[in-house]
Structures are given as C-alpha cells and as structure tokens.
RODO-2510 file (C-alpha; in nm, 4 decimals, decimal comma):
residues 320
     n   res          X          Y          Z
     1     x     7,1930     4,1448     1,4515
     2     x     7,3634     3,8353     1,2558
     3     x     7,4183     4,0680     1,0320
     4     x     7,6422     4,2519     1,2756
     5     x     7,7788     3,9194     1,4184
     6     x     7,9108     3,7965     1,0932
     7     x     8,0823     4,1357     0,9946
     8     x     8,2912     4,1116     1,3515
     9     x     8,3537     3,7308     1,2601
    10     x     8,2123     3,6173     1,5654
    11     x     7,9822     3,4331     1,3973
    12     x     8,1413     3,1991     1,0848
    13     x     7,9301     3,2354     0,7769
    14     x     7,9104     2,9105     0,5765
    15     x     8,1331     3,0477     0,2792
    16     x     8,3843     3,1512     0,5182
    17     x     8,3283     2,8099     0,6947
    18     x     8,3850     2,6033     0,3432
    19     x     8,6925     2,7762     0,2631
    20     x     8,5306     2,9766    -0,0141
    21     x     8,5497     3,3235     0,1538
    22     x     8,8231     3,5177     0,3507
    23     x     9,1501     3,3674     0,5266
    24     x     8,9467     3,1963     0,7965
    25     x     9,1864     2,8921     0,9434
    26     x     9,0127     2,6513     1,1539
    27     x     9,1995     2,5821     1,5207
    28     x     9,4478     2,3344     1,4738
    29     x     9,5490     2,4067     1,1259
    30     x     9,8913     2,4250     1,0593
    31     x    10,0219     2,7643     0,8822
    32     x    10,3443     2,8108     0,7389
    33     x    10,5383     3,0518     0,9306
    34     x    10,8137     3,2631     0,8343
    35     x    11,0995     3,3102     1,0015
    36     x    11,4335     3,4716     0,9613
    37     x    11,6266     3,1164     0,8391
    38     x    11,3645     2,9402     0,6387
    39     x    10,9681     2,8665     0,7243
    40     x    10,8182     2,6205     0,9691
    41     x    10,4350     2,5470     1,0475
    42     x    10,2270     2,6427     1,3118
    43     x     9,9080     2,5495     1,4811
    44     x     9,6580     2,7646     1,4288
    45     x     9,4725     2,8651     1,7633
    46     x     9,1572     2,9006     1,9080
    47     x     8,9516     3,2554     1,9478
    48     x     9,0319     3,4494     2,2106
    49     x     8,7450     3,5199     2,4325
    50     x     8,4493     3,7322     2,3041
    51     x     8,7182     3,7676     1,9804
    52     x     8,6881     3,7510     1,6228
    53     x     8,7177     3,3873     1,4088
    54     x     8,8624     3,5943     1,1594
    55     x     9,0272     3,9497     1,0699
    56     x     8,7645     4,1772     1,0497
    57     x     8,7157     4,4320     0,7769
    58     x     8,8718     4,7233     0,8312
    59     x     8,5972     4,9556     0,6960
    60     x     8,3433     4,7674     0,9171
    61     x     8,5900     4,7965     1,2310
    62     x     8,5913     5,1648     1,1998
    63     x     8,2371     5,2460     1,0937
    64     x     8,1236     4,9734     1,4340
    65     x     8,3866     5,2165     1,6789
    66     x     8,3563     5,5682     1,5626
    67     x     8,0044     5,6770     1,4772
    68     x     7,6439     5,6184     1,5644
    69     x     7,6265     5,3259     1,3116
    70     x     7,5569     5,1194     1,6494
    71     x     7,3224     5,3236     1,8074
    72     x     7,0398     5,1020     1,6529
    73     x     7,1921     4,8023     1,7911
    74     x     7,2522     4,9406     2,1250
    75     x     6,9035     5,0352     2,1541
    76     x     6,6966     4,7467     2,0063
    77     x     7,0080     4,4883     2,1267
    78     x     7,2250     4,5919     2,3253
    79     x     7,3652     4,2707     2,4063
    80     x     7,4674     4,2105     2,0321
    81     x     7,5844     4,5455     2,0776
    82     x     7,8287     4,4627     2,2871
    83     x     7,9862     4,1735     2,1579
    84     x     8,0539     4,3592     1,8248
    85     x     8,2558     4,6447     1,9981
    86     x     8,4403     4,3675     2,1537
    87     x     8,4762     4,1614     1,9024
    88     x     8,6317     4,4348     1,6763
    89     x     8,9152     4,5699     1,9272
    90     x     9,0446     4,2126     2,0144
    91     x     9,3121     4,0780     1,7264
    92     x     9,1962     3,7756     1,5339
    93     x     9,3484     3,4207     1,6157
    94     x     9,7304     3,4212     1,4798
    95     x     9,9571     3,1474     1,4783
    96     x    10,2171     3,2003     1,8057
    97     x    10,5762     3,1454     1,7623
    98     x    10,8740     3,3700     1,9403
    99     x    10,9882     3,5719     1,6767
   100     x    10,6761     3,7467     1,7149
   101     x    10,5924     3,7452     2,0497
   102     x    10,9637     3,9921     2,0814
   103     x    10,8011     4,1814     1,7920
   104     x    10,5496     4,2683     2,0621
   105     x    10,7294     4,4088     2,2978
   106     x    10,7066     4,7747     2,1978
   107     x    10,3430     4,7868     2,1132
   108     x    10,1283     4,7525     2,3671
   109     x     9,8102     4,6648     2,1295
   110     x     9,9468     4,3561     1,9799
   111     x    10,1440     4,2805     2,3101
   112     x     9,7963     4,2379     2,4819
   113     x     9,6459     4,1108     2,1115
   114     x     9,4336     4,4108     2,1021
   115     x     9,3171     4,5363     1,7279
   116     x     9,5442     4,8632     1,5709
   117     x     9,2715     5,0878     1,5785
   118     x     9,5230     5,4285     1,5265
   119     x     9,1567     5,6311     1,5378
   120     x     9,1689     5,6193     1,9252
   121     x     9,4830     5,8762     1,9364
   122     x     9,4512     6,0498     2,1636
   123     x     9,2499     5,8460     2,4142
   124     x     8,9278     6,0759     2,5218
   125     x     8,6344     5,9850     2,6734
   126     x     8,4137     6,0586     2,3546
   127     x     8,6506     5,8535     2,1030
   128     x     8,5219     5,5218     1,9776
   129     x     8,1807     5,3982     2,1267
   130     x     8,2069     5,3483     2,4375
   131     x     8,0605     5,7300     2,5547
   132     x     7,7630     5,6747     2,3169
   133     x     7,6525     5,3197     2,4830
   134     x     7,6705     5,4809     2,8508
   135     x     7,4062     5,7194     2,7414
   136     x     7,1852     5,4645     2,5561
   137     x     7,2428     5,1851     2,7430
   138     x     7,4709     5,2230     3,0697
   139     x     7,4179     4,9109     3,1881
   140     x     7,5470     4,7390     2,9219
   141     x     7,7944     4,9719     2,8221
   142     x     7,9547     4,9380     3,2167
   143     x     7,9710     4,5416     3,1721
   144     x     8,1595     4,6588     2,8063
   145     x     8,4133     4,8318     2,9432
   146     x     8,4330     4,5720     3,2234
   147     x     8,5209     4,3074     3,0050
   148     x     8,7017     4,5380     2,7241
   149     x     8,9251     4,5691     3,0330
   150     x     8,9830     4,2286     3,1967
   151     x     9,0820     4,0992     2,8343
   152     x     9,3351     4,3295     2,8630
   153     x     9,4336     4,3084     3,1924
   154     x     9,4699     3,9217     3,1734
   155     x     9,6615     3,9493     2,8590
   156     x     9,9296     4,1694     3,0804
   157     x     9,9138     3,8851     3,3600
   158     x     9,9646     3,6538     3,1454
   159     x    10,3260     3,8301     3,0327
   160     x    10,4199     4,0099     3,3446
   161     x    10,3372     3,7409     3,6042
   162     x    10,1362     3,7224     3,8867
   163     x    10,0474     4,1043     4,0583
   164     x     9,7677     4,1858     4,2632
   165     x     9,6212     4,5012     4,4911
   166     x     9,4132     4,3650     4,7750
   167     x     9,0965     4,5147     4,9136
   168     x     8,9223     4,4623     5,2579
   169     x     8,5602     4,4376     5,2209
   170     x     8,2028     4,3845     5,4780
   171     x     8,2674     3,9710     5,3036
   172     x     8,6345     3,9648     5,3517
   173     x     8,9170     4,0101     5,0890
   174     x     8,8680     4,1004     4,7088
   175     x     9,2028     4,0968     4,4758
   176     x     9,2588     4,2728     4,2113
   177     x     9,5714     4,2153     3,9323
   178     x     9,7607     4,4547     3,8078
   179     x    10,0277     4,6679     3,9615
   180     x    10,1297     5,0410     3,9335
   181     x    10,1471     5,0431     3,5892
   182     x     9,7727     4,9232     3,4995
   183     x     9,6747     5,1533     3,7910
   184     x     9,7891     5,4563     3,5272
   185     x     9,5710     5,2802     3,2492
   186     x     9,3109     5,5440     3,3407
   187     x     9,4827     5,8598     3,2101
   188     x     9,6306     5,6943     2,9312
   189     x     9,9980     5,6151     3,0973
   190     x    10,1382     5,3609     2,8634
   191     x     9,8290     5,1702     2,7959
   192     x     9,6451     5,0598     2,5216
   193     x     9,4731     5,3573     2,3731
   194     x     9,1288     5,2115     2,3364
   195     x     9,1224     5,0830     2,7047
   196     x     9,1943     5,4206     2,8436
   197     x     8,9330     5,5754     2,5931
   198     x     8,6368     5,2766     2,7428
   199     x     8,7791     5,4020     3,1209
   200     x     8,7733     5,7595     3,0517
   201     x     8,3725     5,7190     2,9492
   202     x     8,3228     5,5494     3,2445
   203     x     8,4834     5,7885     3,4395
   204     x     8,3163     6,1000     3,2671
   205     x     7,9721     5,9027     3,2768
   206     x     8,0215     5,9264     3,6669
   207     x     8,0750     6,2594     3,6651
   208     x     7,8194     6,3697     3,4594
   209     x     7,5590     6,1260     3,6878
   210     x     7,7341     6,3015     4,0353
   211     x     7,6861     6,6187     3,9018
   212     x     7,3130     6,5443     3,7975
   213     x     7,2478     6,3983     4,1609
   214     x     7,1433     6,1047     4,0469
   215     x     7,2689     5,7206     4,2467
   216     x     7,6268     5,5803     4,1094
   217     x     7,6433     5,3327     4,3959
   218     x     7,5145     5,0561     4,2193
   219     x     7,7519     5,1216     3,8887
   220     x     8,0618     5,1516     4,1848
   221     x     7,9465     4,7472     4,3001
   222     x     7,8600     4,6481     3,9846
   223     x     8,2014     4,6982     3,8701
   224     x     8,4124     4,5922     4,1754
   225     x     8,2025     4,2661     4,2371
   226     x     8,1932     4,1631     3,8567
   227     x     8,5808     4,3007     3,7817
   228     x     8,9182     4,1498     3,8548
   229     x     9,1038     4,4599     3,7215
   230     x     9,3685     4,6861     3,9105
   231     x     9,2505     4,9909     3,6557
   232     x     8,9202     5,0356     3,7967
   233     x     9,0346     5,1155     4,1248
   234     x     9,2731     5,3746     4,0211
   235     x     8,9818     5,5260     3,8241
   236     x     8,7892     5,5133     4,1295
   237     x     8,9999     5,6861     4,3367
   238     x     8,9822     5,9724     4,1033
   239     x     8,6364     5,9744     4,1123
   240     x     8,6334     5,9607     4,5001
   241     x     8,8688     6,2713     4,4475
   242     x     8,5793     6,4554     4,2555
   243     x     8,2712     6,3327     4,5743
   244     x     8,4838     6,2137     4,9060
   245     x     8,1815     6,1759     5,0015
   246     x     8,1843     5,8433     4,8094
   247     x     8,4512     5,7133     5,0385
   248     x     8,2238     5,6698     5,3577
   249     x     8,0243     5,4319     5,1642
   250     x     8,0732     5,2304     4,8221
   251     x     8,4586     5,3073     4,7951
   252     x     8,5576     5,2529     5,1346
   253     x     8,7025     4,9415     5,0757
   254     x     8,9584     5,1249     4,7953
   255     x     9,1005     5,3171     5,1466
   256     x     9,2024     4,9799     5,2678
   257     x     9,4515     4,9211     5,0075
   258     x     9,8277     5,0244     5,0563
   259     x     9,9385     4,9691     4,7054
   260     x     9,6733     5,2896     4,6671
   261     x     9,8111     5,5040     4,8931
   262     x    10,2127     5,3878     4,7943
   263     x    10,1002     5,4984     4,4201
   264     x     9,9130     5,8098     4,4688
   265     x    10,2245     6,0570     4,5583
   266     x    10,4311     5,9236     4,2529
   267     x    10,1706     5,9466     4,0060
   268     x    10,0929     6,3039     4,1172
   269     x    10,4504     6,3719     4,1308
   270     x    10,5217     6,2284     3,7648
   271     x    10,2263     6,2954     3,5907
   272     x     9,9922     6,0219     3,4524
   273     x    10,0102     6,1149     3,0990
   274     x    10,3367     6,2821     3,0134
   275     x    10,3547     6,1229     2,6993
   276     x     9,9983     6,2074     2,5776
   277     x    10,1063     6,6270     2,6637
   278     x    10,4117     6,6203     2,4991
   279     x    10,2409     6,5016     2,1909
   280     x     9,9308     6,7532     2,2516
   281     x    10,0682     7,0481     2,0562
   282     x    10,0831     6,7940     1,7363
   283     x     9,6298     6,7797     1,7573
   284     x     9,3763     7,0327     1,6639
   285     x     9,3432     7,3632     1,8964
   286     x     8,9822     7,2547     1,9928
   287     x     9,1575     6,8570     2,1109
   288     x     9,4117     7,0736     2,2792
   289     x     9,1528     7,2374     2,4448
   290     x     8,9514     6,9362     2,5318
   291     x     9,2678     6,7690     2,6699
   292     x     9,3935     7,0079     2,9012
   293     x     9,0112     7,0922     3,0824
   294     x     9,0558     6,7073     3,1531
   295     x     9,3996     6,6788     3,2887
   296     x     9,3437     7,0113     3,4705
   297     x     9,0389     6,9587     3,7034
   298     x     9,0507     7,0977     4,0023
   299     x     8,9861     6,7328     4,2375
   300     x     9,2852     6,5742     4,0709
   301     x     9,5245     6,7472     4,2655
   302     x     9,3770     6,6382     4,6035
   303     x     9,5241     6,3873     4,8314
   304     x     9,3139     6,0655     4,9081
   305     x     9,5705     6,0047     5,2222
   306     x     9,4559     6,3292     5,3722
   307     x     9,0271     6,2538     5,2790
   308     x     9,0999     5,9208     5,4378
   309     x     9,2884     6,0841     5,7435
   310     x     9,0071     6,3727     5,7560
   311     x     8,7036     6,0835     5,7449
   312     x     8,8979     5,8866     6,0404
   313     x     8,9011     6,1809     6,2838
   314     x     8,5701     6,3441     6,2105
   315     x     8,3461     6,0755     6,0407
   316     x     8,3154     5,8522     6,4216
   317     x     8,1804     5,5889     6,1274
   318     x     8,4784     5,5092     6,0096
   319     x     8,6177     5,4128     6,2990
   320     x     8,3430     5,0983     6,3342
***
C-alpha cells in the first residue's frame, strides 16, 4: 500500500522531496510561465483534494484504471484503494495563470482539472475500475464514485457560478449543485468521460442488485446524505424508471424537485448522448452492440411525471 501511494504521488517519497527525483514543485514555488509576449513566474499551488503532489506516471495511471492490477488492493485495502483511483484521474498541481484557464474552455477534463485518460472513450459502465470495486468492495467503491464526482462537480461550480436543485426531505431541505447540464453527466452528455463511466457502474450495480432482489435502500441514502452533486439525482431518476416502486420510499424526496420534472421532457426529447451515437459507428461491432442495449432499455422511455401522478392517486401514502 505505500507502494501504491507513492506511484499516485499522494504520498512524496524523500528523493522526490529533495529535489533529486521527478518535477515535484513544492506550493509556493515560483515557475516560469510562458506566455505569448515573453515569460513571467507563477506560484506554484497546493494539491487539490485527494490529488496527486506530482504528475503521475502514465504507465502506472493506466495499469491502476484499466485492469485488475487493483483488485488486491481493493480486497486487502480498500481504503488505499480508493485514494489511488482518485488520485490518478485528478490533474497534478499546475501553476494558474489566464492564458490557460481559456485553453480550458473546450475540454472538459482539464476545465474541471481532471487527468486525460483517452482510455475511457466511450464512457461504459465496465471501463476503468470503478465496475470492478462495486463487486469487491461496494461500499467503498459507492463513497469512490461519490467523491470522484463532487471533485468534479465543485470544479464546475467553481466556473459556472452558483446552481442548485432542491429536495424536500422527512428533516427538511437538502441542495444539490449543478443544473441541467450536470443532470446529463449520467449518460455521458458533455461530461467528463471518466465521471460518466464511475456513474454508469453505479447505476448498472443497482440494477444488477434490483434484479437479484437484494436491499439498495441503504446505497440510495448513503449517497444522497453523503453527496452534494446534481448528477446523482438524475441517475436516480433513471433508476426509479427501472423499480417505481423505489419512489414510495428512498427516492421520494427526488419527486419533490421541479428542476426534475422541468428537465425530464427535454432530455427525452433531445437525447442524452447524441454525441456519444454519432461517434458509435467509429467502435468495434461488439461496443456498438454494448452501447445501444444500454441506451435502448425499455424503462428509459417512461415518464417520472406520470409514476409520480399514478403514486398520488392510487398510493393514499403519498398523499401523507
């Protein structure tokens, strides 16, 4: 395990420490910058959150996400586990200036300082690692993708200003941030590619445990208590598509929220993931295949308006 924490630089070895190994900067440092008349120095800055020192090495990046090099890990430690997979998707400290924050508009990975990992195209619920720690871990692998996603999510805030989706709950009022767009993050509508693959595990981990008849309730309150994020109740929406059953308990407080129901028509209307299916034909036959099963089931057609409108008339429950 400090094995693993070293590799993902969240853990400085002494050589890198001393200057002797890699391009590690302490915070503070000033870097020379280049810009287009002349240079100019920058502060280096701190590490983000549950991110690297350091850049990571590419080869261990890739063998950590795409694999079952971690599968030890997430067994004996899952908790190291974790911070690896996070620590290898979030960009390494960089020296901000404004040249490159416009450089960031078009690319929604560095825009939200997430790592390039180009492996994740196209987002799937079994790319990266994310599918492999629900089944070895779940617990773990839920808070992953929990905090996989509020990194990103706060990154957006922090660009796009203040948005949030309220909910109604038994202990008041719960907010969420994001807007329309992050609600999309789900199916891969202009989001970072890695985020939608973590929510598409979660999502297909639900399914597989609704299907098995086995309890998701507590996963459902683990995630809205312990999440701030907008993209987790789009996600559960879809999943209360697949068991409305869901929405007379657990995600009742998701039929509270009008930013929901105000999104739900649209993103039916214009598809969630246009851009993913106009780029399908370019992947394999079998990832064509794969692809279309998921964008075609049956429940993600249905209406949550008209569940929520069937539950208040016949469910005398809901009414309370």
């Amino acid at each position: 395990s400090d094995f693993a924490l070293r590799a993902c630089a969240r853990t400085l070895m002494p050589e890198v420490n001393a200057g002797v190994l890699g391009r590690y900067k302490p915070p503070g440092t000033q870097v020379a910058r280049r810009k287009l008349f002349g240079k100019h120095e920058a502060p280096m800055p701190k590490p983000w959150e549950h991110g690297p020192h350091y850049k990571v090495d590419d080869a261990f990046r890739k063998a950590s996400l795409f694999g079952i090099a971690l599968a030890p890990l997430m067994t004996q430690k899952p908790e190291v586990a974790k911070e690896v997979i996070l620590a290898v998707l979030i960009e390494e400290p960089r020296p901000r200036d404004c040249e490159r924050e416009r450089s960031y508009l078009l690319d929604d990975d560095r825009r939200l300082r997430l790592a390039r990992v180009h492996q994740f195209s196209p987002a799937f619920h079994d790319k990266g690692p994310f599918w492999l720690f629900f089944n070895i871990a779940p617990e773990r692998g839920t808070d992953c993708v929990i905090r996989r996603v509020a990194f990103a999510t706060d990154r957006w805030s922090e660009q796009a200003g203040p948005a949030t989706i309220t909910l109604l709950t038994g202990d008041g009022k719960r907010e969420y941030v994001g807007n329309s767009r992050l609600l999309g993050w789900y199916r891969g509508a202009v989001a970072p590619l890695a985020v939608t693959s973590a929510l598409m595990a979660l999502e297909e981990w639900l399914y597989r445990q609704i299907r098995e008849g086995k309890a998701v309730d507590e996963t459902f309150a683990t995630v809205l208590e312990r999440s701030h994020s907008a993209p987790f109740l789009a996600l559960f929406w879809e999943v209360g598509r697949f068991d409305p059953v869901l929405f007379k308990g657990v995600l009742r407080p998701l039929l509270s929220a009008a930013e929901l129901y105000d999104w739900e028509p649209r993103a039916l209307a214009e598809g969630l993931n246009k851009l993913g299916l106009v780029c399908l034909g370019l992947q394999p036959r079998h990832v064509q295949q794969q692809i279309c099963e998921w964008e075609g089931m049956q429940h993600r057609t249905r209406l949550v308006s008209q569940i929520a409108a069937h539950l208040l008339l016949f469910e005398p429950s809901m009414g309370e």
